[in-house]
C-alpha positions in Angstrom: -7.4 22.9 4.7 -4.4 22.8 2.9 -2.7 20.6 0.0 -3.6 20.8 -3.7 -6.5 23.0 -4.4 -7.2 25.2 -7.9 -6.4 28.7 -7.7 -8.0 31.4 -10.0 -7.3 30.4 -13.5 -6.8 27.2 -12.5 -3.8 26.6 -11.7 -2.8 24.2 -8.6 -2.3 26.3 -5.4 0.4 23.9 -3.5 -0.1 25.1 0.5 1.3 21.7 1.9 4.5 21.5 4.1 6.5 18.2 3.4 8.9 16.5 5.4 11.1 14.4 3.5 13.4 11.9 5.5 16.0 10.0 3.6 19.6 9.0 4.9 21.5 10.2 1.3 22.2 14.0 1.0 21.1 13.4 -2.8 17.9 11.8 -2.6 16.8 14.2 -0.2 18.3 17.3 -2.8 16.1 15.8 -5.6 13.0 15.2 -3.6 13.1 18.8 -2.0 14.2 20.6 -5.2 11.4 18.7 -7.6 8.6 19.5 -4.2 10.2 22.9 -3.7 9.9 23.8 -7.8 6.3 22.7 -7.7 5.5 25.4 -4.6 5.4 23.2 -2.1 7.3 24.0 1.5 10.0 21.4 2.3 11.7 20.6 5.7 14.1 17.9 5.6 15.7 15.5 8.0 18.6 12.9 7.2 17.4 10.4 10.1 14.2 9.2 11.9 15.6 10.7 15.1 16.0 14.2 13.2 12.7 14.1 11.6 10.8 13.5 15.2 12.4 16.4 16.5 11.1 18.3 13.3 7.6 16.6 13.8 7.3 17.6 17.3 8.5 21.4 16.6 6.3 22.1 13.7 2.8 23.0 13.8 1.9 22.0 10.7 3.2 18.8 8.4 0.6 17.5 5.8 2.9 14.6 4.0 5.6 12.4 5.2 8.1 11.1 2.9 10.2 8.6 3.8 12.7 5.9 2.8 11.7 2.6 3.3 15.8 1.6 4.1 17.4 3.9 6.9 19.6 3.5 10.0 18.0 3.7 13.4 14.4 2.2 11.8 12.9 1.8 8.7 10.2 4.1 7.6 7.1 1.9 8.4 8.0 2.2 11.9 9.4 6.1 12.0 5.4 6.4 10.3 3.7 4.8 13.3 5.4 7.6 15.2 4.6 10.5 13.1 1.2 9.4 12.4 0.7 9.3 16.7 1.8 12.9 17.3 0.1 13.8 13.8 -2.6 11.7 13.4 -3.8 13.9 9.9 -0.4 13.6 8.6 -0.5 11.9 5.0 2.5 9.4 3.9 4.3 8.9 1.1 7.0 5.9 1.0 10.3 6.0 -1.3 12.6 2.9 -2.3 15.6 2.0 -4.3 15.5 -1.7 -2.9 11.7 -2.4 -1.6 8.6 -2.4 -3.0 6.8 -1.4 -0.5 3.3 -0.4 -2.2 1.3 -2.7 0.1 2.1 -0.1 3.2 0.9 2.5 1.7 1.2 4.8 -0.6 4.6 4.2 -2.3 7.0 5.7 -5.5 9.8 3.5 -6.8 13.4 5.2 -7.0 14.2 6.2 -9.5 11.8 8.9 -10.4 11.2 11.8 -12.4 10.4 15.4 -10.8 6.9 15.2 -12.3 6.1 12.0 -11.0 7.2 12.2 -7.4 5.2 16.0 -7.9 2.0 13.8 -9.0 1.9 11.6 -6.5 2.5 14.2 -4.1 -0.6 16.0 -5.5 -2.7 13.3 -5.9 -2.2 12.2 -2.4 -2.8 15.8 -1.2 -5.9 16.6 -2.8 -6.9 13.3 -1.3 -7.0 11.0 -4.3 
């Protein structure tokens, strides 16, 4: 299984691959560099259409996350397609605009490396 799991010593072992979607060059740079710092593998895509390519080449995705505002659709709807050809896929929602909490599990823009990286663990190791 992978995700968030103590390694010897007990420190986190991060073994998830992420794939963040997010229309602005920047967002996605902070997300993958604060995911990327904490050991995580990171694809990225700057569209829904991109990111189901990705989804549909790559074996293994564990966590989805996505901005709720993009161009083509929004993510609640790019979700219901990743979640169909991954049904174990986890997802994480991102915002500057919406609050979008009562979709699922959601982080408000702006946010700090170490919370995005909490979230991300907490929704790996299933909490």
């Amino acid at each position: 299984m992978s995700g968030v799991a103590p390694a010897p010593g007990g420190a986190l072992r991060r073994d998830a691959t992420i794939l963040v979607v997010d229309d602005q060059p920047f967002a996605r740079d902070v997300i993958r560099l604060a995911l990327e710092g904490a050991g995580y593998t990171v694809l990225e895509a700057e569209s829904p259409s991109a990111a189901l390519g990705i989804v549909r080449e790559t074996p293994r995705l564990d966590l989805l996350v996505a901005d709720v505002v993009m161009p083509e659709m929004d993510a609640f709807e790019l979700s219901e397609l990743v979640v169909r050809e991954l049904p174990g896929i986890r997802v994480l929602f991102t915002s500057g605009y919406a609050n979008a909490a009562e979709e699922g599990p959601f982080i408000q823009k702006p946010f700090s490396p170490s919370e995005l990286v909490a979230k991300v663990d907490g929704l790996l190791a299933g909490a």
